[in-house]
OpenMM code with the backbone's topology and positions (N, CA, C; nanometers):
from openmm import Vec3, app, unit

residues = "UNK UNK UNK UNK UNK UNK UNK UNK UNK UNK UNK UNK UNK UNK UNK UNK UNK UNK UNK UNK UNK UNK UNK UNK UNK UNK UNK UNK UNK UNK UNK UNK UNK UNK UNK UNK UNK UNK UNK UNK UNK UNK UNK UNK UNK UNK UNK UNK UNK UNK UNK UNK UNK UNK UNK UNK UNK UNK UNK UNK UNK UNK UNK UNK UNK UNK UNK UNK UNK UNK UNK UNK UNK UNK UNK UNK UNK UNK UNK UNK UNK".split()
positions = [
    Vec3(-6.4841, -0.1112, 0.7813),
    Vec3(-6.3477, -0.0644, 0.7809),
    Vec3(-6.2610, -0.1618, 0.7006),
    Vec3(-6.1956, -0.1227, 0.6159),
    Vec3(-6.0822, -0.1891, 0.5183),
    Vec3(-5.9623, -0.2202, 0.6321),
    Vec3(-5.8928, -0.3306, 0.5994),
    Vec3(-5.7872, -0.3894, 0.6722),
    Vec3(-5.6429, -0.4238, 0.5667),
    Vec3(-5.5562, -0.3813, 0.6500),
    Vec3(-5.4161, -0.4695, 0.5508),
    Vec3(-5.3345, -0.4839, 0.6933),
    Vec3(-5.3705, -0.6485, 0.6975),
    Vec3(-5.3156, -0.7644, 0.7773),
    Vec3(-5.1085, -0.7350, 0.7433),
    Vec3(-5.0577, -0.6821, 0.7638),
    Vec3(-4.8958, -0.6776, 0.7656),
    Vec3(-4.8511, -0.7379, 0.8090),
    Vec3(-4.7455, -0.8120, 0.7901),
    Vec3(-4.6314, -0.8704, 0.7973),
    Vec3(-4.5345, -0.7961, 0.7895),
    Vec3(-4.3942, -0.8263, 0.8743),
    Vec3(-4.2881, -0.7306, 0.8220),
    Vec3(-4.1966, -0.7635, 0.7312),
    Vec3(-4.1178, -0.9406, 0.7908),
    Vec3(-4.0483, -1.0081, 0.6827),
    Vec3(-4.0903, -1.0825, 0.5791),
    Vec3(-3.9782, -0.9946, 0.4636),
    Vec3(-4.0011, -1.0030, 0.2990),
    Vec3(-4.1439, -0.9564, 0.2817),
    Vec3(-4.2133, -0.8799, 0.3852),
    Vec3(-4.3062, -0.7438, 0.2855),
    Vec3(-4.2944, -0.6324, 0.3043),
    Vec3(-4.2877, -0.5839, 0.4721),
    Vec3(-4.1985, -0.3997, 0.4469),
    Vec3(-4.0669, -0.3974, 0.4549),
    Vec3(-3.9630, -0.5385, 0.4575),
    Vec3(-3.8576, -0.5236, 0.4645),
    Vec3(-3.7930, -0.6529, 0.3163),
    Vec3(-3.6809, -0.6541, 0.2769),
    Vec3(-3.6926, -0.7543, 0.1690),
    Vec3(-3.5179, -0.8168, 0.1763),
    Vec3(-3.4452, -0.8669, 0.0838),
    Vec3(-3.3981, -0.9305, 0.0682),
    Vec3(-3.2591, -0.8079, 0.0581),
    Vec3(-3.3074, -0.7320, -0.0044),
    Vec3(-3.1708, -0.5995, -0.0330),
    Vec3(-3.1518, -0.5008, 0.1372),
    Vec3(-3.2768, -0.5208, 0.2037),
    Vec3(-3.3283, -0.4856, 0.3400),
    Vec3(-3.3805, -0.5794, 0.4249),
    Vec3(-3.3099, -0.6200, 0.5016),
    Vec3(-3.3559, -0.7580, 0.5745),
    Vec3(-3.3701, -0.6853, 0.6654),
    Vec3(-3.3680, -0.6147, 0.7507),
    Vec3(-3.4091, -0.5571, 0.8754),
    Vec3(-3.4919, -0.4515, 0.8492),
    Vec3(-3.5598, -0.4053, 0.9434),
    Vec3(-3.6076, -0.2731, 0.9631),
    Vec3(-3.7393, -0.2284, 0.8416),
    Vec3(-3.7372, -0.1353, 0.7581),
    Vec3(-3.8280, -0.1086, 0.6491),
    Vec3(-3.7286, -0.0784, 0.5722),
    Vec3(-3.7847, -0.1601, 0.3984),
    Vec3(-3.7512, -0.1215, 0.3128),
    Vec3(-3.8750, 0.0518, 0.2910),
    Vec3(-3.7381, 0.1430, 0.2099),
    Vec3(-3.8261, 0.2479, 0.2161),
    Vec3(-3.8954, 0.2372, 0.0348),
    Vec3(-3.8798, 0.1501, -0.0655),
    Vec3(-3.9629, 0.1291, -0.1518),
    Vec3(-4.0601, 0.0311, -0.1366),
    Vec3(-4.0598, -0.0514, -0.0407),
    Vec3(-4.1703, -0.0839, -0.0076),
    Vec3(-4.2734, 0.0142, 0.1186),
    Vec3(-4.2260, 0.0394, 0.1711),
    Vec3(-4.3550, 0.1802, 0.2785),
    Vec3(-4.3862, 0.2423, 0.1551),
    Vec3(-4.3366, 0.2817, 0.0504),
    Vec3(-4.3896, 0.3498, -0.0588),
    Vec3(-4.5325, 0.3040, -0.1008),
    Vec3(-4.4695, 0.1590, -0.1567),
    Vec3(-4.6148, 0.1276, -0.1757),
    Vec3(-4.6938, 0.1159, -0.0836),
    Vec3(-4.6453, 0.0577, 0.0464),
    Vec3(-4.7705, 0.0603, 0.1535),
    Vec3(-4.8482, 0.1750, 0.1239),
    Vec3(-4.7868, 0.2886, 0.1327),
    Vec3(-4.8498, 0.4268, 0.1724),
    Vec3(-4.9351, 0.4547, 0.0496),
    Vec3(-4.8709, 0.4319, -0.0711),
    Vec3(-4.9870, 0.3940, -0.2158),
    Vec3(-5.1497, 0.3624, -0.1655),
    Vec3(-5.0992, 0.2250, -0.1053),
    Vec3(-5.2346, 0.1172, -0.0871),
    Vec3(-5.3483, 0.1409, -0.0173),
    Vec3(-5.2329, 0.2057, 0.0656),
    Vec3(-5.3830, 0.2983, 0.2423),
    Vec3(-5.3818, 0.4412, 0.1213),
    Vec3(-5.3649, 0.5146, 0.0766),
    Vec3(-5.4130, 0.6445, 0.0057),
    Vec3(-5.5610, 0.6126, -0.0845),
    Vec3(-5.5287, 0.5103, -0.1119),
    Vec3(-5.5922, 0.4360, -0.2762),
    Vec3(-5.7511, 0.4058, -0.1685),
    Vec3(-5.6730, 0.2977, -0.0696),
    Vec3(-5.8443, 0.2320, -0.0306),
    Vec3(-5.8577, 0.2976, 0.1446),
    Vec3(-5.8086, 0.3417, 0.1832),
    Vec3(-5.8099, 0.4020, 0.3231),
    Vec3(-5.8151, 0.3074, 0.4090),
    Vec3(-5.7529, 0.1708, 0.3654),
    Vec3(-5.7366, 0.0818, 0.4899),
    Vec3(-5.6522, 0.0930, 0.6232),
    Vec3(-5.6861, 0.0559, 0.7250),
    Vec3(-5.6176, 0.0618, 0.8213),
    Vec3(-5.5154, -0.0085, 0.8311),
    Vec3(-5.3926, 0.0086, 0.8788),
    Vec3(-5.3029, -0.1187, 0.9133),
    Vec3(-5.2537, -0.2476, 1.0454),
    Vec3(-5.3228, -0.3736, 1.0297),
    Vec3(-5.3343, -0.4015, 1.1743),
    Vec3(-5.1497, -0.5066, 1.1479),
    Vec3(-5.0838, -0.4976, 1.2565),
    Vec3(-4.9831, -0.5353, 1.2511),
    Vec3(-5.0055, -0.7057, 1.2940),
    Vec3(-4.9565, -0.8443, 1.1857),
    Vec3(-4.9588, -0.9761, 1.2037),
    Vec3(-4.7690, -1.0066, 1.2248),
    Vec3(-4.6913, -0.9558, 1.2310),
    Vec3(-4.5582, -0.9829, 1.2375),
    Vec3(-4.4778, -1.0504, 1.3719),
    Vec3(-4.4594, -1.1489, 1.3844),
    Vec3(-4.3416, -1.2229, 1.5096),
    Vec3(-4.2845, -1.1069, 1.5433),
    Vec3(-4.2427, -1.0075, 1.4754),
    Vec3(-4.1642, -0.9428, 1.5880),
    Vec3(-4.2025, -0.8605, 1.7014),
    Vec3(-4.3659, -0.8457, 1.6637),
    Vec3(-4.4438, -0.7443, 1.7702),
    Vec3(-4.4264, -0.8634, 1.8886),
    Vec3(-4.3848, -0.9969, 1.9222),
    Vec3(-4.3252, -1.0599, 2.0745),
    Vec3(-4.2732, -1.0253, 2.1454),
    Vec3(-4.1284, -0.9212, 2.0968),
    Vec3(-4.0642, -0.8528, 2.1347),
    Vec3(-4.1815, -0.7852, 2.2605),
    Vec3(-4.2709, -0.7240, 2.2449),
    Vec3(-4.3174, -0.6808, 2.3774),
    Vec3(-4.3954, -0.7236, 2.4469),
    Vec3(-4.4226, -0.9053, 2.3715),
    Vec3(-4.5378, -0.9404, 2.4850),
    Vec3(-4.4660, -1.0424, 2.5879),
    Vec3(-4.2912, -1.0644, 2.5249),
    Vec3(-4.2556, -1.1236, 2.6275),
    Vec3(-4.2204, -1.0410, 2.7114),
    Vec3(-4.1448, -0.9579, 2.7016),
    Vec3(-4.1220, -0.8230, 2.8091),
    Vec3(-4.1861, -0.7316, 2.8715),
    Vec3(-4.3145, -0.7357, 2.9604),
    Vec3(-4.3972, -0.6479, 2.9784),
    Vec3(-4.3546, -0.5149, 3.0374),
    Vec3(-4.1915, -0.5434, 3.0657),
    Vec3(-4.1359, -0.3923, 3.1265),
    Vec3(-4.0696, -0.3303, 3.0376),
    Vec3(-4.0552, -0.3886, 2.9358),
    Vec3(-3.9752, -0.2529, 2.8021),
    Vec3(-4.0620, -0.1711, 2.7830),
    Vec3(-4.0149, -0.0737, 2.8116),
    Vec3(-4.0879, 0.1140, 2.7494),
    Vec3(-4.1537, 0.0491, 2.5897),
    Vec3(-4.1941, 0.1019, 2.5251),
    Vec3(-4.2502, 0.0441, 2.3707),
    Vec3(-4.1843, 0.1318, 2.3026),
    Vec3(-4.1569, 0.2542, 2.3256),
    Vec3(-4.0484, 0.3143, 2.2376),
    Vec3(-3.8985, 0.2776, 2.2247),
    Vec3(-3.8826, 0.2562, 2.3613),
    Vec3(-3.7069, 0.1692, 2.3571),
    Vec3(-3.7042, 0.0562, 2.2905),
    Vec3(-3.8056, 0.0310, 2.2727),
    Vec3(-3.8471, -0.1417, 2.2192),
    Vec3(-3.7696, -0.1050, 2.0481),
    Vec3(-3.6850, -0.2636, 1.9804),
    Vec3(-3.6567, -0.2641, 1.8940),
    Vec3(-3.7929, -0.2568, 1.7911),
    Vec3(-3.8966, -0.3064, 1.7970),
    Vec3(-4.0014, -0.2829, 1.7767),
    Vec3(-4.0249, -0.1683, 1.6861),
    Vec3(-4.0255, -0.0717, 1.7974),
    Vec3(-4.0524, 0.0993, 1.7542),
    Vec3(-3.9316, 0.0904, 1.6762),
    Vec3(-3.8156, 0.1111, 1.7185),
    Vec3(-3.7519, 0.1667, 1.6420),
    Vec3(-3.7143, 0.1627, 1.4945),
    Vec3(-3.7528, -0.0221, 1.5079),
    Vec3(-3.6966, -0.0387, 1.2991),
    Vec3(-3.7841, -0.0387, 1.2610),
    Vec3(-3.9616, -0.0670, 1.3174),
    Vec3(-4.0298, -0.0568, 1.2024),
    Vec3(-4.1339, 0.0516, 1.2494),
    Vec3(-4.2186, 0.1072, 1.3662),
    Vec3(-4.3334, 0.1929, 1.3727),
    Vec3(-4.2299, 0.3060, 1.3507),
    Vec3(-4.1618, 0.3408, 1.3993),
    Vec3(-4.1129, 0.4753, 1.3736),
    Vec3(-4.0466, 0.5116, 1.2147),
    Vec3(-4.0371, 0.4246, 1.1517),
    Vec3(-3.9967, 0.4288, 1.0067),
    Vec3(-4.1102, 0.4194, 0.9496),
    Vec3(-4.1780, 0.3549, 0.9554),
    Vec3(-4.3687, 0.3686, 0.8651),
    Vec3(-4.4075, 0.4713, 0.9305),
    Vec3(-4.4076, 0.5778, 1.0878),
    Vec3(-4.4514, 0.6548, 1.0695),
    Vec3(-4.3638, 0.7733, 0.9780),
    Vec3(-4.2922, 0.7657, 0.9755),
    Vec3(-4.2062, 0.9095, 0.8819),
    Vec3(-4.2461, 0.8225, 0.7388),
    Vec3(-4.3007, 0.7642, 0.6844),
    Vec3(-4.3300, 0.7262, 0.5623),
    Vec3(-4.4945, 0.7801, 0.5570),
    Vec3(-4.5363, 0.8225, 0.6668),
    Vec3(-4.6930, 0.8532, 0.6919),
    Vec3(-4.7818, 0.7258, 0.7078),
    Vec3(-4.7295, 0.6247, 0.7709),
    Vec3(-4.8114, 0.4992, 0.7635),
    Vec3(-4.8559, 0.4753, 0.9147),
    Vec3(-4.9476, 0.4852, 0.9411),
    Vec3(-5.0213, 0.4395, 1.1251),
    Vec3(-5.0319, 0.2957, 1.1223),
    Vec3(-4.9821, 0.2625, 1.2398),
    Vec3(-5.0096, 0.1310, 1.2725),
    Vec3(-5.1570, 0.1626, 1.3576),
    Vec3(-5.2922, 0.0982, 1.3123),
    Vec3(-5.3971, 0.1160, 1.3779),
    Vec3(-5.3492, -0.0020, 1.5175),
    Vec3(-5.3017, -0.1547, 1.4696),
    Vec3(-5.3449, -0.2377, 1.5837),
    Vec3(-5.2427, -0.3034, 1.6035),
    Vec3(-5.2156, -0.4054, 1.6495),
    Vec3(-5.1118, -0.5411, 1.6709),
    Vec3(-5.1853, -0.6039, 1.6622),
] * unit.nanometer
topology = app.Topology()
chain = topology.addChain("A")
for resn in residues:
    res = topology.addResidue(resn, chain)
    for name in ("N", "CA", "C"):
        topology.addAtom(name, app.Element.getBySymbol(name[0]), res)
């Protein structure tokens, strides 16, 4: 199985987009997994957000909201954390 190790800051989000997803970068993400069918395992500090809180819902979680739910409407799966 092919892997792309992600990060979020300054690679799906950048300098013109400091929060959340840049949507020309999910572009290319979504390029990269089309091209080699890698999976995406998530390496980013902000996935803490739920391991310090074991009672946040994961959807209420800021988490979901600025970045899995924006890579998914870009068509991008997060396979892991």
């Amino acid at each position: 199985m092919k892997c792309i190790f992600l990060d979020f800051d300054g690679v799906i989000n950048n300098w013109n987009h400091f929060t959340g997803v840049s949507e020309d970068n999910a572009r290319v993400l979504k390029h990269i997994i089309n091209i080699t069918a890698a999976k995406v395992i998530v390496t980013s500090s902000n996935k803490y957000e739920l391991q310090r809180n074991d009672t946040k819902e994961y959807y209420a979680s800021n988490f979901y909201k600025e970045y899995v739910k924006p890579l998914n409407d870009f068509g991008v799966e997060i396979y892991d954390i």
